[in-house]
N, C-alpha and C positions, 0 to 999 in steps of 0.2 A: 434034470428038470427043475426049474426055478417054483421056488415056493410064493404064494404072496401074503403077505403081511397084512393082513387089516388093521387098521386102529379100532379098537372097541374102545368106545366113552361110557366111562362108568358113569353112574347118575348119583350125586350124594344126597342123602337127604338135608332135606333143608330145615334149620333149627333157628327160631326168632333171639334176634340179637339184643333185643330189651330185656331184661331182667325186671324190669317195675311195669306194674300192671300198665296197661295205658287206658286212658281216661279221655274220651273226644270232649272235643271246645268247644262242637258246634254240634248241635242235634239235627241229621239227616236230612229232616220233611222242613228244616227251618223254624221250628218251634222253639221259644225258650227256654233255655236248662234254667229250671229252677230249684235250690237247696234252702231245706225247712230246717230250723235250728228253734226247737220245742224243747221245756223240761219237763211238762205233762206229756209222758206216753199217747193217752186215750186222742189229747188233741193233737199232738206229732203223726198222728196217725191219722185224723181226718182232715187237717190241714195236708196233708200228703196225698191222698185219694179224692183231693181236693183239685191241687196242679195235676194231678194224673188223666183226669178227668177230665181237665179244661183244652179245649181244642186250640191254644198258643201255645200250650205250655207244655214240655217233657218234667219229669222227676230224674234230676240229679243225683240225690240222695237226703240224707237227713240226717241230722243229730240232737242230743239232748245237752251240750254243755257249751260252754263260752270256748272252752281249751278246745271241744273239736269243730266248734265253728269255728277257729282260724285255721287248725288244721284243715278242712276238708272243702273250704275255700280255694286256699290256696293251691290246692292238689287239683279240686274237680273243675275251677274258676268257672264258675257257672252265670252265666247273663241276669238271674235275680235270685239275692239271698231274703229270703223271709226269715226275719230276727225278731226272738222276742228280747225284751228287754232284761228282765231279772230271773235270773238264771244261776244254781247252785254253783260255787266258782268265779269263775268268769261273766259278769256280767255283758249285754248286750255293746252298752256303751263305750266300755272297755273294747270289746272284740273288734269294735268300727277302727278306734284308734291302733290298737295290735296292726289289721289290717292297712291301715295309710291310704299311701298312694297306691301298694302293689298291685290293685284290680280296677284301674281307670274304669272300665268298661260296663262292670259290675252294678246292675241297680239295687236299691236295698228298701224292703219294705217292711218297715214294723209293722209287731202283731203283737200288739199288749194292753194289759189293762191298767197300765201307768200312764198319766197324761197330765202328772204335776209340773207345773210353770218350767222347776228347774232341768230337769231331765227334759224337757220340750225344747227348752235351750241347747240342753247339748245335742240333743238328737239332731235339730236344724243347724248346728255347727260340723256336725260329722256329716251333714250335705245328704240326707237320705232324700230318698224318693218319692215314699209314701207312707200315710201311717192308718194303719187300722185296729179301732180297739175291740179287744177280745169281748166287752159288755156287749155291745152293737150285734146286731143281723150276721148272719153268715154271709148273707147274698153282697155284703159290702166288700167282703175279702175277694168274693169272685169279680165284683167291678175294678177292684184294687189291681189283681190280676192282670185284668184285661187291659186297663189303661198302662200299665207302667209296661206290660208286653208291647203296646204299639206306639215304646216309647215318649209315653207321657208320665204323668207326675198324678197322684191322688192322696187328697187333703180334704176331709169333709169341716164344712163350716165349724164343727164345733172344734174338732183340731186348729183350725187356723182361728178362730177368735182366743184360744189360749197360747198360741204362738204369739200373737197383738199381744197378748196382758204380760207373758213372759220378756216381751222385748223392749214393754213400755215402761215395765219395773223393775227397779235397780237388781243386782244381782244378789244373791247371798252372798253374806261373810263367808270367805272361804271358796268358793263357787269355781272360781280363777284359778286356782292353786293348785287342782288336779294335773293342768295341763303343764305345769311347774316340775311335776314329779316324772321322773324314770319310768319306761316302763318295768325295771327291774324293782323300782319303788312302789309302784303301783299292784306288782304280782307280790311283794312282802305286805303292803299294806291288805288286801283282800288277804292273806294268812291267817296276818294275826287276827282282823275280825271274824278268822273262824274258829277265833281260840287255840290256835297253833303255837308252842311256843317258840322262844329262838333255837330252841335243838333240833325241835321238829321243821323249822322253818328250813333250819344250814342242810337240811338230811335230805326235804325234799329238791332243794336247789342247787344241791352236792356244791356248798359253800360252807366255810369254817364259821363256828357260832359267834367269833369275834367281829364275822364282817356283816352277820346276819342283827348283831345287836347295834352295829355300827350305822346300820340302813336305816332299822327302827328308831335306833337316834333322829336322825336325818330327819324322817318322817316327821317325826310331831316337831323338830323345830321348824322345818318349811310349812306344817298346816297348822302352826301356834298351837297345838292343841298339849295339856299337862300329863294326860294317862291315857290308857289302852281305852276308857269309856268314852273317851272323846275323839280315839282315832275311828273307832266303832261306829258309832255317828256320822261320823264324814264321810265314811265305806259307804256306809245304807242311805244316806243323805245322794249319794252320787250315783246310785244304782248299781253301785258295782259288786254285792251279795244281796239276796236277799233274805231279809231279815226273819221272814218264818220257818228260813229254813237254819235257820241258826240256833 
């Protein structure tokens, strides 16, 4: 008598081949990913239940420092980053430059209560999108919102008549010169205005102290400046620490 053979198919389970979280680029119903980058908690938190809220917009997520605004940019690459400007570390201004080109697509809207000539300058050099200040109405962040969601641009008159006066008046001595510097010059120069020295600088940047005092050289002779009270200066002059919190 002939036996017959069946093939049984075993079934294996199936186990996801990513290792790193995954993070969608695009939010489902078509709404905005939007990431808020606050160093005040209280307002990180209502600018957050802010976009949650708003019917263009999804929440991305959020942070509190300049180091995890490019982190988490570049990770969640979300359609609009709300930046504030001056921020422990990493200043805003800084994080657009870090940034570059790597998120074409990315709109950016300040949310700050800085809106001196110079930083206005930079900020309309790093091409943002819209700017709304922290003093102002709440209900201007949600117009902000909505416009730069349906891909437009928002600038209220008094932003843009200090864009006119920043453009019309010569630059600061020194102004230029940021863009002259390294980024690896630029993450030493925010150190040392936090009072870090060159040991502490080589230790955080796992670089030897000879090349950490050799950058600091660098530094004040590309921004003329003679000691640490003037490279200080130029840091907080550029936005890139801010100064009460130092």
């Amino acid at each position: 008598m002939k036996t017959s053979l069946r093939k049984i198919r075993v079934s294996r389970p199936s186990f996801p081949l990513a290792k790193k979280p995954f993070f969608p680029t695009t939010s489902p119903d078509g709404k905005k990913r939007v990431l808020v980058i606050e160093d005040q908690s209280a307002v990180c938190d209502l600018v957050a239940e802010m976009v949650h809220a708003h019917p263009r917009c999804d929440l991305a997520g959020k942070g509190s420092d300049g180091e995890s605004a490019v982190e988490l940019a570049l990770q969640l690459r979300p359609d609009i980053l709300v930046l504030d400007v001056i921020m422990p570390g990493v200043g805003g201004i800084e994080v657009l430059r870090r940034l570059g080109g790597s998120l074409p697509a990315m709109k950016v809207l300040i949310f700050s209560g800085k809106q001196e000539p110079h930083i206005v300058r930079a900020l309309m050099q790093a091409g943002i999108h819209g700017f709304v200040n922290k003093n102002g109405p709440l209900s201007e962040l949600r117009k902000a919102l909505e416009a730069i969601a349906l891909g437009n641009t928002w600038f209220n008159e008094d932003f843009s008549r200090t864009v006119r006066q920043a453009l019309a008046s010569p630059a600061h001595l020194g102004e230029g010169m940021i863009d002259q510097l390294t980024p690896r010059e630029r993450e030493i120069a925010v150190l040392i205005a936090q009072s870090h020295s060159s040991k502490e600088v080589a230790g955080r940047l796992n670089i030897s102290i000879k090349t950490a005092e050799n950058h600091r050289a660098n530094l004040m002779r590309k921004l003329g400046v003679r000691d640490v009270a003037g490279l200080v200066r130029f840091v907080v002059r550029q936005g890139l620490v801010d100064p009460a919190a130092e």
